[in-house]
C-alpha positions as CSV (number, residue, x, y, z in Angstrom):
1,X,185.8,140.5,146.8
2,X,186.8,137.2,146.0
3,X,189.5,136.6,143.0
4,X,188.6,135.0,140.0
5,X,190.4,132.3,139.4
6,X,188.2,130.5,136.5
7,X,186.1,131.0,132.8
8,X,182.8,131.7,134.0
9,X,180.1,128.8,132.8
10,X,176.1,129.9,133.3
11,X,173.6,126.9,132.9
12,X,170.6,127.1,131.2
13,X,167.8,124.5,131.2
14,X,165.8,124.3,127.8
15,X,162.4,124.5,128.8
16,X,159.1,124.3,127.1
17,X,158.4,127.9,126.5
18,X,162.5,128.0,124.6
19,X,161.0,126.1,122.0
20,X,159.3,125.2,118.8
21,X,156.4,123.0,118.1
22,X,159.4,120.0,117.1
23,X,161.0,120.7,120.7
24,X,164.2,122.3,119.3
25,X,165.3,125.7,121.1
26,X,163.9,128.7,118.7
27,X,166.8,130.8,117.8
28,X,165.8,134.2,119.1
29,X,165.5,132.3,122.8
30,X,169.4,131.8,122.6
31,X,169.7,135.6,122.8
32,X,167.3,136.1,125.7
33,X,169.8,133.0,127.4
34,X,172.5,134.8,126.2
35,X,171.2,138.3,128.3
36,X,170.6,136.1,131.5
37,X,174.6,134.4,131.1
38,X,175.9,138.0,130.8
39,X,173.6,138.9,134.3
40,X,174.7,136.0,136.5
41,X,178.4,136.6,134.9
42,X,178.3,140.4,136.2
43,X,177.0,139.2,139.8
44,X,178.3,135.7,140.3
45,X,181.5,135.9,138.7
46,X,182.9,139.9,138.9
47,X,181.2,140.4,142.3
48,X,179.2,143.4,140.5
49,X,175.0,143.1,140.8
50,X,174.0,143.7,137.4
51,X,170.2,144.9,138.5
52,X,172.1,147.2,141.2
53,X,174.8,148.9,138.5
54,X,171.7,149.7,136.3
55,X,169.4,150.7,139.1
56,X,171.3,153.0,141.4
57,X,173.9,154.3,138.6
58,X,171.4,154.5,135.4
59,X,174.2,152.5,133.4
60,X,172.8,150.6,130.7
61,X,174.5,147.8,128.9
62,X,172.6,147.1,125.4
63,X,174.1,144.9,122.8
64,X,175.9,146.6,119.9
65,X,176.9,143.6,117.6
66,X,175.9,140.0,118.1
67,X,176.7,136.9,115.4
68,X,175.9,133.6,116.2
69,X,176.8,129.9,114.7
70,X,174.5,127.2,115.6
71,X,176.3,124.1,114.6
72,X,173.8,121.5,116.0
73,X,170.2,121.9,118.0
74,X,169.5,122.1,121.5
75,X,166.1,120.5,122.3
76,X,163.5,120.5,125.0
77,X,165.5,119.6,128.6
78,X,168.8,120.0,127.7
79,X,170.9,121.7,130.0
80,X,173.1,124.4,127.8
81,X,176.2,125.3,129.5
82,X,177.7,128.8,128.4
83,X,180.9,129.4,129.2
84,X,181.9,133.2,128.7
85,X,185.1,134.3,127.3
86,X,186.4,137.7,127.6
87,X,188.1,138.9,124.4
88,X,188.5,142.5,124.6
89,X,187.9,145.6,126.6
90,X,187.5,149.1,125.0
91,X,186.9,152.4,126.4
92,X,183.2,151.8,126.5
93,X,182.3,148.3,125.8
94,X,183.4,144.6,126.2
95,X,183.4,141.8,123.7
96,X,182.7,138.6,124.9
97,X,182.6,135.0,123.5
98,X,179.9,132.3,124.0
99,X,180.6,128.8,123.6
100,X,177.7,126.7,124.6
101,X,177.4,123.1,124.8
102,X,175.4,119.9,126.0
103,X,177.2,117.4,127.3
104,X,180.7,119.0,126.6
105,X,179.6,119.0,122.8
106,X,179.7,122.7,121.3
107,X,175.8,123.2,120.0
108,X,177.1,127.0,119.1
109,X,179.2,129.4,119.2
110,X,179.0,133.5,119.2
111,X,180.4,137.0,119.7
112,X,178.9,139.7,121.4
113,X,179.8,143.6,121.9
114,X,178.0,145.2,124.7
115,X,178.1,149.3,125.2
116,X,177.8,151.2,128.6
117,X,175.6,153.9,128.5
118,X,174.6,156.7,130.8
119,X,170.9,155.6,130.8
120,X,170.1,159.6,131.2
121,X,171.5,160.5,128.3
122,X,171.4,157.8,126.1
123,X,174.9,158.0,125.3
124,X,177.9,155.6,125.1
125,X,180.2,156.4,128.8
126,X,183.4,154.9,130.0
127,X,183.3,151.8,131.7
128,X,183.1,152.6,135.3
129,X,186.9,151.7,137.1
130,X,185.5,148.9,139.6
131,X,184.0,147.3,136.9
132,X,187.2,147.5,134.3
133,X,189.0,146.6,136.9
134,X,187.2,142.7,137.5
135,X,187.1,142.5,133.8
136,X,190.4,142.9,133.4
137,X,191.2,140.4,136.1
138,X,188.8,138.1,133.8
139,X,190.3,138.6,131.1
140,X,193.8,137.5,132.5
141,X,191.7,134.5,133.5
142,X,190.7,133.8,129.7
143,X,194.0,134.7,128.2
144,X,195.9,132.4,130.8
145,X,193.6,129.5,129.6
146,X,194.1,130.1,126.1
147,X,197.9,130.1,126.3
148,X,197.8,127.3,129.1
């Protein structure tokens, strides 16, 4: 597995079916983007196939808490770059923060707390060691570029 060595930052074209009538992103969209950043961050970043950890383990990872700023509007083909920071790790979920921008200018920001539960029981578990392990490395990642 390859080391991380930077924030992770998931692209996201605004297409047609992202928006309103007046062509600006509608707000619930962000938090299907939001879903796909966390995905492609699992897989592209930790090394970890998010489809595979839910398939062949039955480990779920549903959103607990999200807030969300929206400090100006994406529109129709924009390209929304969301960079993820790791903030915390608990026994058995993350928290992550989303900064995304257009252009290099910050469109919104937001905080999200995702759980991992044994889909078979429907119940909070610990997050599995290989898995802890790359987040932690990410998180040294994100805590060396605040300090740096």
């Amino acid at each position: 597995m390859q080391p991380i060595r930077e924030r992770y930052v998931h692209r996201e074209l605004v297409r047609f079916t992202h928006t309103d009538p007046a062509g600006y992103v509608f707000f619930p969209r962000f938090f299907e983007m939001f879903q796909a950043a966390v995905e492609d961050w699992f897989t592209d970043c930790l090394g970890i196939p998010y489809a595979a950890r839910i398939l062949d383990t039955h480990t779920g990872f549903p959103t607990a808490h999200l807030e969300c700023d929206f400090r100006q509007p994406c529109r129709l083909g924009d390209v929304v770059e969301f960079e993820l920071i790791l903030e915390a790790i608990g026994r058995t979920s993350y928290t992550l923060r989303i900064a995304g921008r257009v252009g290099g200018q910050l469109r919104l920001r937001a905080r999200v707390v995702i759980v991992s539960i044994d889909m078979d029981a429907g119940r909070p578990q610990p997050l599995a060691p290989d898995l802890r392990e790359r987040m932690a490395e990410y998180l040294r990642v994100c805590q060396a570029d605040l300090q740096g």
